[in-house]
C-alpha positions as CSV (number, residue, x, y, z in Angstrom):
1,X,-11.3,34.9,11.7
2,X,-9.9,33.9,8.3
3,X,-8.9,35.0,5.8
4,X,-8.6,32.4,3.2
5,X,-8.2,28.6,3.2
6,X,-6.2,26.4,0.6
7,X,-6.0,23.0,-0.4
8,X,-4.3,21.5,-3.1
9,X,-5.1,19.2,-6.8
10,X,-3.8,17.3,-9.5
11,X,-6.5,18.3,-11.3
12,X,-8.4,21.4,-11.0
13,X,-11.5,20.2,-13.7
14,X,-12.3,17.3,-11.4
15,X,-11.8,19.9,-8.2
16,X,-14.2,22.1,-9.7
17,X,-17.1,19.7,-10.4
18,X,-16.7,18.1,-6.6
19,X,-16.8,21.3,-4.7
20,X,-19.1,22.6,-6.3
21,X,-21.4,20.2,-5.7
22,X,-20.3,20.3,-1.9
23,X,-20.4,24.3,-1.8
24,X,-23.1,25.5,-3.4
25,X,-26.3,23.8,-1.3
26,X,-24.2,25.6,1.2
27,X,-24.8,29.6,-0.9
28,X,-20.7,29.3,-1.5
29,X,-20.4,30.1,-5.2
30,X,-17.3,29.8,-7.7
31,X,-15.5,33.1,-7.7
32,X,-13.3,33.2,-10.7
33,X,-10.3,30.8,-11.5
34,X,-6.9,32.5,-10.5
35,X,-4.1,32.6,-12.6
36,X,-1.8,35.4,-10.9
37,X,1.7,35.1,-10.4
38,X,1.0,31.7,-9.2
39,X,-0.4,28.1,-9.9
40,X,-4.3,28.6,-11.4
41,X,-6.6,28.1,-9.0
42,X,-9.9,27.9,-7.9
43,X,-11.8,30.5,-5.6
44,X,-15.4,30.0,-3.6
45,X,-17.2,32.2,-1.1
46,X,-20.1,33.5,0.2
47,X,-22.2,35.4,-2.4
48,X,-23.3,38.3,-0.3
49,X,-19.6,38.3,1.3
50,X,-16.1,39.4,0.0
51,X,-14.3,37.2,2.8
52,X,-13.4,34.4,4.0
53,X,-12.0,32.5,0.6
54,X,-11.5,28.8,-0.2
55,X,-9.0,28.0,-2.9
56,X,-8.4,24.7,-4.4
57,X,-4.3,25.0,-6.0
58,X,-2.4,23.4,-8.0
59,X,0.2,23.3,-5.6
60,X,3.4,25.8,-6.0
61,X,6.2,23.8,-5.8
62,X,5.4,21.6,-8.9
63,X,5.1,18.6,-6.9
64,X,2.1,16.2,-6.6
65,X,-0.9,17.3,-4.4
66,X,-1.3,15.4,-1.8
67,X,-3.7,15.5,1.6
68,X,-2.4,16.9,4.9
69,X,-2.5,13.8,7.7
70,X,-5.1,15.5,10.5
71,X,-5.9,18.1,8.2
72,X,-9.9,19.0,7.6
73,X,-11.5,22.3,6.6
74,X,-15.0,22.2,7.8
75,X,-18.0,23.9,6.2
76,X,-21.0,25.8,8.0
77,X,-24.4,24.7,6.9
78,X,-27.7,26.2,7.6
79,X,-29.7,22.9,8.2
80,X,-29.5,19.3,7.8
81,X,-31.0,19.2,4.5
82,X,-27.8,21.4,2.8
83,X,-25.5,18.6,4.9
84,X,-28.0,16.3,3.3
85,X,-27.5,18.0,-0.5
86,X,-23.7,19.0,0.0
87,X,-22.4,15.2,0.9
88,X,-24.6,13.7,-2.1
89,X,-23.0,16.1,-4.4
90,X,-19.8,15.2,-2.9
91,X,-20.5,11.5,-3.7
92,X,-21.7,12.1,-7.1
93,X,-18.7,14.2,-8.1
94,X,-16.0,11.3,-7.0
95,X,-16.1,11.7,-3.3
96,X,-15.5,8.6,-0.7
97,X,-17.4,8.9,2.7
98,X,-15.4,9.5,5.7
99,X,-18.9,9.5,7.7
100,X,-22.1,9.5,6.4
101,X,-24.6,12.2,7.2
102,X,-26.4,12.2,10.8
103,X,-26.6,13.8,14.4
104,X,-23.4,13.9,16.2
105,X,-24.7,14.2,19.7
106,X,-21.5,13.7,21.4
107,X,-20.2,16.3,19.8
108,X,-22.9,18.9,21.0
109,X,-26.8,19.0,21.5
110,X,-27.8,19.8,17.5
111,X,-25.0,19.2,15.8
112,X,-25.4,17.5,12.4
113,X,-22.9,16.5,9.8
114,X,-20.9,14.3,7.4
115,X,-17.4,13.6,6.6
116,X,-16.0,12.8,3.1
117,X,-12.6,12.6,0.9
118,X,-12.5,14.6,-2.3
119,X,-10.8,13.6,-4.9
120,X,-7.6,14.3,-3.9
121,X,-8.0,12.6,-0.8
122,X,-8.9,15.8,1.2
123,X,-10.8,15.3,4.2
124,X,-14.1,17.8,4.1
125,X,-16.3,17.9,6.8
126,X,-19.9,19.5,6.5
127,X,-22.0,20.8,9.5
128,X,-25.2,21.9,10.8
129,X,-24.4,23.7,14.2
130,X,-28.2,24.0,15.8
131,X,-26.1,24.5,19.3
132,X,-25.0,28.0,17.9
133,X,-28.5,29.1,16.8
């Protein structure tokens, strides 16, 4: 469904330590850091897939990076463990809870996840989906 997703930074070092802790106990892997025509960024995905991207920006305009009110970009886990591992790496790497890990059964029979704030102040949101096995 997407093509890429993109969030911005004041500091793409710090960016790069706290997702990848998040992304990679979720097999997302650095891609390469962009420098285009553009701001540099950062690039993850899925090893064994060329799409969908996320980028981390330092934002275009010049201006301070700052976190979208209602925005969250939600990652796909494949158990509770990797929600487990991604959210600890999260902490570790300057993260602030939003939700700590556990069953969300009001949300749907299986579902499993944690919230946290990167950074930048980015909400993240990691999931286990056991209703879509």
């Amino acid at each position: 469904m997407f093509s890429h997703v993109t969030l911005g930074s004041a500091d793409l070092d710090r960016a790069a330590k706290f997702y990848n802790a998040v992304l990679q106990p979720l097999g997302l892997v650095q891609r390469r850091v962009m420098a285009d025509t553009g701001p540099k960024a950062l690039c993850w995905a899925n090893a064994a897939e060329e799409l969908p991207y996320f980028y981390i920006y330092a934002p275009f305009d010049g201006k301070p990076a700052t976190p979208g009110n209602g925005a969250m970009v939600a990652f796909m886990a494949d158990s509770p463990e990797a929600v487990d591992k991604a959210f600890a790496g999260g902490m570790a790497n300057g993260g602030k809870s939003e939700g700590d890990p556990g069953e969300r059964p009001h949300y749907a029979p299986g579902y499993y996840g944690a919230y946290l704030r990167d950074p930048d102040g980015n909400k993240v949101h990691v999931t286990y989906r056991g209703d879509k096995l």
